[in-house]
ZAFIBA-758914 format. One line per 5 residues: number of its first residue (from 0); their letters; for each residue x, y, z of C-alpha. Coordinates in steps of 0.05 Angstrom, whole numbers, padded with zeros to 5 digits. Layout:
N
NUM = A = X,Y,Z; ... .
// end
This chain:
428
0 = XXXXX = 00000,00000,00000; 00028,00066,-00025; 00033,00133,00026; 00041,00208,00014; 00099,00214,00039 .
5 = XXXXX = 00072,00293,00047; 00019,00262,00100; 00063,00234,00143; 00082,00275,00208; 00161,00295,00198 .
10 = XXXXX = 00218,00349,00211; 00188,00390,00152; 00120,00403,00198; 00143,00382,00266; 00168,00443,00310 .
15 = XXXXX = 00216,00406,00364; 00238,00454,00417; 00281,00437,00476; 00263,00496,00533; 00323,00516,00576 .
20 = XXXXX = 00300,00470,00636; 00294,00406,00599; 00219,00398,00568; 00217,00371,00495; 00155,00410,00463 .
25 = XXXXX = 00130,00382,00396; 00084,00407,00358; 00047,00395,00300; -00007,00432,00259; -00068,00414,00241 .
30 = XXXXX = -00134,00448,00218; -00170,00406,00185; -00219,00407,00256; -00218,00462,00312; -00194,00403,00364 .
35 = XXXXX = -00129,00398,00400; -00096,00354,00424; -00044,00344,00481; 00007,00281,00496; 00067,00265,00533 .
40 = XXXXX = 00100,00235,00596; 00144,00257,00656; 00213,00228,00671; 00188,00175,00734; 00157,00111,00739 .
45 = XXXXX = 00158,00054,00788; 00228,00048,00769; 00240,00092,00825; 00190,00062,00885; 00239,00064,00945 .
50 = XXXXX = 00246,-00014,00970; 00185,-00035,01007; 00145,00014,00978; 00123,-00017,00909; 00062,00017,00872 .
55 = XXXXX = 00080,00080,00901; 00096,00116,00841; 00032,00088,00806; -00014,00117,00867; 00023,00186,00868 .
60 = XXXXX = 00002,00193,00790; -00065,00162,00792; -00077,00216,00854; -00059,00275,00815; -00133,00279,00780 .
65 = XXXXX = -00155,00283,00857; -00144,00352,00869; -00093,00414,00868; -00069,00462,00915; -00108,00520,00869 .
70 = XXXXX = -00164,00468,00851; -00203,00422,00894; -00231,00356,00866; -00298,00378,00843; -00268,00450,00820 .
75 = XXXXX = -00213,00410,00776; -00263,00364,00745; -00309,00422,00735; -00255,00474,00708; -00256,00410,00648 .
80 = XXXXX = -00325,00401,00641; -00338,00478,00623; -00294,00477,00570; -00314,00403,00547; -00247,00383,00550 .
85 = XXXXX = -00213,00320,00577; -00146,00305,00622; -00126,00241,00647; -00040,00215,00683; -00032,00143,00681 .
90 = XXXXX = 00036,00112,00723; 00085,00067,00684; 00146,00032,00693; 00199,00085,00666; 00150,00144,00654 .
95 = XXXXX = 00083,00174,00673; 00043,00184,00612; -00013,00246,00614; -00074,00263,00558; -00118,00312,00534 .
100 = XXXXX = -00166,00345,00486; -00198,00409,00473; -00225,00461,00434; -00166,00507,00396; -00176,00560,00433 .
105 = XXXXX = -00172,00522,00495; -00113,00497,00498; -00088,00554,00542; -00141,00527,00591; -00120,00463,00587 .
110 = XXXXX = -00049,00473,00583; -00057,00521,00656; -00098,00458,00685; -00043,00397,00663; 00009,00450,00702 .
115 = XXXXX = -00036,00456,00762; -00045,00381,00764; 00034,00364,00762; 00059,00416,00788; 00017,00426,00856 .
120 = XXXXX = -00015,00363,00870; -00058,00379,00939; -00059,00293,00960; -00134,00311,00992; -00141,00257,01052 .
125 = XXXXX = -00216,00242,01026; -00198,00236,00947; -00137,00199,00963; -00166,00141,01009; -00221,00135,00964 .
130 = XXXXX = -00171,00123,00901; -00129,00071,00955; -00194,00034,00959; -00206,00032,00897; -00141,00006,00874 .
135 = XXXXX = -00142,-00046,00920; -00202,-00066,00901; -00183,-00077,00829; -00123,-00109,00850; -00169,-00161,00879 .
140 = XXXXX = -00202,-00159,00830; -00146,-00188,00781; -00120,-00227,00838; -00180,-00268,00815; -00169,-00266,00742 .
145 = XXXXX = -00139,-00324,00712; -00096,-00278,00655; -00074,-00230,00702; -00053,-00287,00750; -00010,-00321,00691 .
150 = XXXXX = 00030,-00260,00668; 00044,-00230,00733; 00070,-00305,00758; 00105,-00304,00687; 00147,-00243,00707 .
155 = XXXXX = 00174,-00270,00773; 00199,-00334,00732; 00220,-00290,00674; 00260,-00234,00706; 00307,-00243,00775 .
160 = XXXXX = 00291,-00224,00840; 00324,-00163,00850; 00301,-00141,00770; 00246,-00084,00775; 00206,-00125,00722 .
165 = XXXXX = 00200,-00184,00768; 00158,-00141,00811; 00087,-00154,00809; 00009,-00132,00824; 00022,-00187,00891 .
170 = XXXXX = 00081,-00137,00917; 00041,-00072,00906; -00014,-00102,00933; 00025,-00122,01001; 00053,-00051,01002 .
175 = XXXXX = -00006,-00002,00982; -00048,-00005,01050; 00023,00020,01083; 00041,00076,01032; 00021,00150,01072 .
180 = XXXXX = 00007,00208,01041; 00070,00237,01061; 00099,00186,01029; 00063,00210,00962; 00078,00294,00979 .
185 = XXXXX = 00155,00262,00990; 00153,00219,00924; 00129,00282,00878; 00166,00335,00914; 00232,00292,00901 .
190 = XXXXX = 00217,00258,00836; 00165,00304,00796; 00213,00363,00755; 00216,00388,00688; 00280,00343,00655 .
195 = XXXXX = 00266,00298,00610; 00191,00320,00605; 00156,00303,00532; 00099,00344,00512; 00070,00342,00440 .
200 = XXXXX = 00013,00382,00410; -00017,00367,00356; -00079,00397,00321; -00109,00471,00300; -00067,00512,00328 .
205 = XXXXX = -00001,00553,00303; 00061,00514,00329; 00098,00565,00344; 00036,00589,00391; 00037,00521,00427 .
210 = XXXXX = 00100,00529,00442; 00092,00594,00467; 00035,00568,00516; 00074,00511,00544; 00133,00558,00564 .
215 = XXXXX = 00085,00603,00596; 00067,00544,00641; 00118,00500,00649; 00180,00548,00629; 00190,00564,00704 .
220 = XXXXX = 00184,00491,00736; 00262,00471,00763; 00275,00416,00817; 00334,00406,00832; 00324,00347,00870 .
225 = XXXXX = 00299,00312,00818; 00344,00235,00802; 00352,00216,00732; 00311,00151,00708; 00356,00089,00723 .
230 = XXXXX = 00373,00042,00668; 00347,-00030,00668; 00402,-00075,00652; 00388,-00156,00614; 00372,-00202,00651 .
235 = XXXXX = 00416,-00271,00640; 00382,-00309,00591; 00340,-00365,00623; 00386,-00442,00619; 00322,-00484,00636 .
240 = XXXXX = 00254,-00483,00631; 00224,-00450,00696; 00146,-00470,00709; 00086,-00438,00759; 00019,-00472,00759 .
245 = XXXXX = -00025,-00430,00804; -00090,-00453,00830; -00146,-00404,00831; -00206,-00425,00865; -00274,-00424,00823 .
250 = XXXXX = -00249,-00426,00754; -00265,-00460,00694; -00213,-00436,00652; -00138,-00454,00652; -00098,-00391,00626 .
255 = XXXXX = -00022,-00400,00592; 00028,-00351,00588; 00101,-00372,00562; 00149,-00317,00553; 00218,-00294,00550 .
260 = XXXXX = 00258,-00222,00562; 00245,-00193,00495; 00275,-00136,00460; 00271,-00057,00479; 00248,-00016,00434 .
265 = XXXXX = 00321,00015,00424; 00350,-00054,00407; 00369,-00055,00332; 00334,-00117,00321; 00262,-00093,00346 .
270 = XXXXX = 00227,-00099,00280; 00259,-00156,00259; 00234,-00184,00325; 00168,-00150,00314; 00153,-00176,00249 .
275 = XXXXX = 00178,-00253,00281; 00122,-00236,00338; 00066,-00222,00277; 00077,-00282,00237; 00080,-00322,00309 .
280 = XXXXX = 00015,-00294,00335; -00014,-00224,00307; -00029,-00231,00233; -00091,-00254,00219; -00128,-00302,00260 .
285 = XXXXX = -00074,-00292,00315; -00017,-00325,00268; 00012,-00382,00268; -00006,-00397,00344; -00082,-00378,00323 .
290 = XXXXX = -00077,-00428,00263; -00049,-00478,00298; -00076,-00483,00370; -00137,-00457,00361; -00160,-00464,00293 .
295 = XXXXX = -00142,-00530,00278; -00127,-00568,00345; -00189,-00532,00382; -00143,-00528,00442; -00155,-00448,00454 .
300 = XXXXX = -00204,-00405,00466; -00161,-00348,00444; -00075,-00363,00426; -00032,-00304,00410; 00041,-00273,00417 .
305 = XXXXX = 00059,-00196,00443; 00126,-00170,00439; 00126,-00106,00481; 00183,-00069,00473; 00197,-00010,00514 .
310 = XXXXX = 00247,00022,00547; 00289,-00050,00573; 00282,-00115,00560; 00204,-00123,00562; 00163,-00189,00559 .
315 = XXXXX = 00160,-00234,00494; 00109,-00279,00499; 00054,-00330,00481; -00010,-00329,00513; -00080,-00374,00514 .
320 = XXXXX = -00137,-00393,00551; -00161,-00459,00544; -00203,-00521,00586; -00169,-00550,00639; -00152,-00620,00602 .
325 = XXXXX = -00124,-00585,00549; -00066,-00549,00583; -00006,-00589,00571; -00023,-00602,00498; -00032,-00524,00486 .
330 = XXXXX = 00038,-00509,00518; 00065,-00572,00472; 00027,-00537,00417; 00057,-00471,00428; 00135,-00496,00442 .
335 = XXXXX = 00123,-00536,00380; 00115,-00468,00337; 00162,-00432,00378; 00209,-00486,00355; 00191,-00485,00286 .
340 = XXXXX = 00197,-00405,00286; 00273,-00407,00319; 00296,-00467,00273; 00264,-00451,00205; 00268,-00394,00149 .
345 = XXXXX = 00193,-00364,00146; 00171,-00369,00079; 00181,-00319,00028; 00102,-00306,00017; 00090,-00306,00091 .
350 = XXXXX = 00150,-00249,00109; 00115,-00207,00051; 00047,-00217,00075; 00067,-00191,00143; 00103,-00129,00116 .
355 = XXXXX = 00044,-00119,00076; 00006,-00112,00144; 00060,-00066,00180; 00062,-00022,00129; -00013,-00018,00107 .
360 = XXXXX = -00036,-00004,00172; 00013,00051,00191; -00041,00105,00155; -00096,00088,00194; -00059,00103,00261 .
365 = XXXXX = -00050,00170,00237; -00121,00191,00224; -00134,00219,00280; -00100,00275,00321; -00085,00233,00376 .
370 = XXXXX = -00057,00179,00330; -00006,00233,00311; 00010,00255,00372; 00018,00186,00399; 00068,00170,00338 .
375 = XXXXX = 00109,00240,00353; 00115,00220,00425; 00147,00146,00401; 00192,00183,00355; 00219,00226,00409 .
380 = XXXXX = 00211,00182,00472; 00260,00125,00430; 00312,00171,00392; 00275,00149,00327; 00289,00215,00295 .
385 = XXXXX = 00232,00266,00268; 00233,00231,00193; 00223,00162,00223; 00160,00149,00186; 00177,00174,00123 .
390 = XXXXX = 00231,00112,00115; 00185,00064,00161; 00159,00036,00100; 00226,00018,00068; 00263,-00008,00139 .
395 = XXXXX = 00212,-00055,00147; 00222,-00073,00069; 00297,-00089,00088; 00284,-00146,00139; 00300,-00206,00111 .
400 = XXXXX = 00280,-00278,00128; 00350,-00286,00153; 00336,-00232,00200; 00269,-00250,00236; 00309,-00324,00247 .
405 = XXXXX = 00364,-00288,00277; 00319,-00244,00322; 00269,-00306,00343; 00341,-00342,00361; 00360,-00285,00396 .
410 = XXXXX = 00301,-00281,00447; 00265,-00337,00444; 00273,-00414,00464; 00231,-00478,00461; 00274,-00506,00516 .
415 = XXXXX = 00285,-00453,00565; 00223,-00407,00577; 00186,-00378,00639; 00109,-00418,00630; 00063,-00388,00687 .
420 = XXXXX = -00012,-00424,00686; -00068,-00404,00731; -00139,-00436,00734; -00171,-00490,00773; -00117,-00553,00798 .
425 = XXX = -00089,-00597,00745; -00103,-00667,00747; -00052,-00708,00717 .
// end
């Protein structure tokens, strides 16, 4: 499938400005509708939860919608609803991601509310037990959910101990009843700064105006306190196969996951590894996995593969749900096509299928404002460079059959993996 080449976001219509305290501002124009949009993420994650405090970060962020030092709760969610825009922070592993949308001539509005919210979170007693309780409650909630209890089992096999991705839902979930709110008014006041802030705008508005409006807000912001995010090292690669089966009481379903550390998103061999993942469960009916375990065995409800990238060495894995009695011969299934994809050349039809797919899709998840703004923010947040997408199409083009077998070698092993499986007790 063929793309304008003059569609695609790039250095010829991206304004990237670095403002003298360290906040990347990117911003893109586009008046085709009178919306706005806003995007970008904060320099600390749950990288940095001091020991014994896990899901700290995550509860600091989520709290920030609960009210400013300027803005109670009900004023802040009101000072939105006049202008019918929308704001929401999310916590991550190496970042905190925020979101919004308004009206053009809003986005001074909006842009004045994001500062309040970051800048001068208030930690209200009320707001902030009711968000504890509410976490907690979901964290029960997946505590009872077959999937959730796979993968998060799956990380602790994956990853070792003392590797912040072996962490999991079960250690924030210890920890969170504990965490005070001065532990949260300690966390921002240490951790929350201007460096290595992203913000992109994207829609009808002049760039050079956007810019303007984000120095006027965030221009001033300086802590000096604040740490740099710390790098997450590879973990050793795994020399045996390492197995969890978890019982969860009530169940009638037996959920898989097997899994590996995959690649980051910096690694040089991410697409090769990407496009590896797609033909081993994405394309289609969930690939090769879907073809084979579901499709034509009838083992699965659902079988498919997710390679997550990221900042370090994410998960690469293969997940399904299936009956009970048909556990062991999905994971034989599933090793038996993780075999065939380390050992064997993909065929030439099947490699161009698949870069058929990466390719022809890569229009439709810039359609919207927020798809461009989400694809500015990958290009800055992983040092892809402005004109990324203009040679996207003809990098993925480049990766040859000899390179997805060398990237599913790389990561991947039918003999050593991490297999979590929770549901109801196995009989043999």
């Amino acid at each position: 499938m063929m793309t304008n080449s003059l569609s695609l976001p790039s250095s010829a219509d991206i304004l990237r400005t670095v403002l003298p305290n360290g906040i990347t501002v990117l911003a893109r124009e586009n008046f085709a509708n009178q919306s706005v949009v806003i995007g970008g993420s904060l320099a600390v994650g749950s990288l940095l939860d001091p020991a014994g405090k896990d899901g700290l970060a995550d509860f600091a962020a989520s709290a920030l919608m609960r009210g400013t030092r300027n803005r109670p709760f009900d004023a802040l969610h009101e000072a939105l609803e006049s202008i019918g825009a929308s704001l929401n922070v999310s916590g991550g592993g190496h970042s905190t991601a925020f979101g919004g949308k308004a009206l053009a001539e809003d986005l001074s509005a909006l842009l004045s509310i994001l500062s309040d919210v970051l800048r001068n979170p208030a930690f209200p007693p009320d707001q902030t037990e009711r968000l504890r309780g509410e976490l907690l409650t979901a964290l029960k909630i997946r505590a009872q959910d077959t999937r959730s209890v796979a993968y998060e089992n799956f990380r602790s096999l994956a990853y070792p101990p003392e590797h912040p991705y072996s962490r999991t839902m079960f250690n924030v979930a210890e920890s969170l009843p504990r965490l005070s709110l001065d532990d949260l008014h300690a966390f921002h006041a240490q951790h929350y700064g201007a460096q290595g802030m992203i913000i992109a705008i994207v829609g009808a508005v002049k760039a050079e105006d956007a810019l303007k409006l984000v120095a006027e807000q965030f221009g001033d912001w300086h802590n000096p306190a604040q740490p740099p995010m710390p790098k997450v090292s590879e973990p050793p690669p795994l020399s045996e196969a390492r197995q969890s089966f978890k019982t969860v009481a009530g169940k009638t379903q037996s959920d898989i996951v097997i899994g590996w550390a995959g690649p980051s998103r910096f690694a040089p061999d991410f697409q090769a590894a990407n496009l590896a993942n797609n033909i081993l469960g994405v394309f289609g009916m969930m690939g090769r996995l879907g073809k084979s375990v579901r499709e034509d065995q009838g083992l699965a409800y659902y079988a498919y593969s997710t390679v997550r990238g990221g900042h370090g060495p994410s998960p690469w894995t293969a997940s399904a749900g299936v009956n009970p009695k048909n556990v062991r011969r999905a994971i034989e299934s599933i090793l038996r096509e993780v075999e065939r994809l380390t050992s064997e050349l993909v065929s030439e039809e099947e490699l161009a299928d698949n870069k058929a797919n990466f390719t022809g899709r890569l229009p439709l998840t810039l359609e919207t404002n927020e798809g461009v703004a989400a694809a500015i923010l990958n290009m800055e947040t992983y040092q892809l460079g402005l004109d990324y997408l203009l040679h996207y199409a003809e990098a993925i083009n480049a990766i040859t059959r000899e390179d997805v077998l060398k990237a599913a070698q790389r990561y991947l092993s039918a003999e050593a993996y991490a297999l979590s499986v929770a549901g109801p007790e196995l009989s043999d």
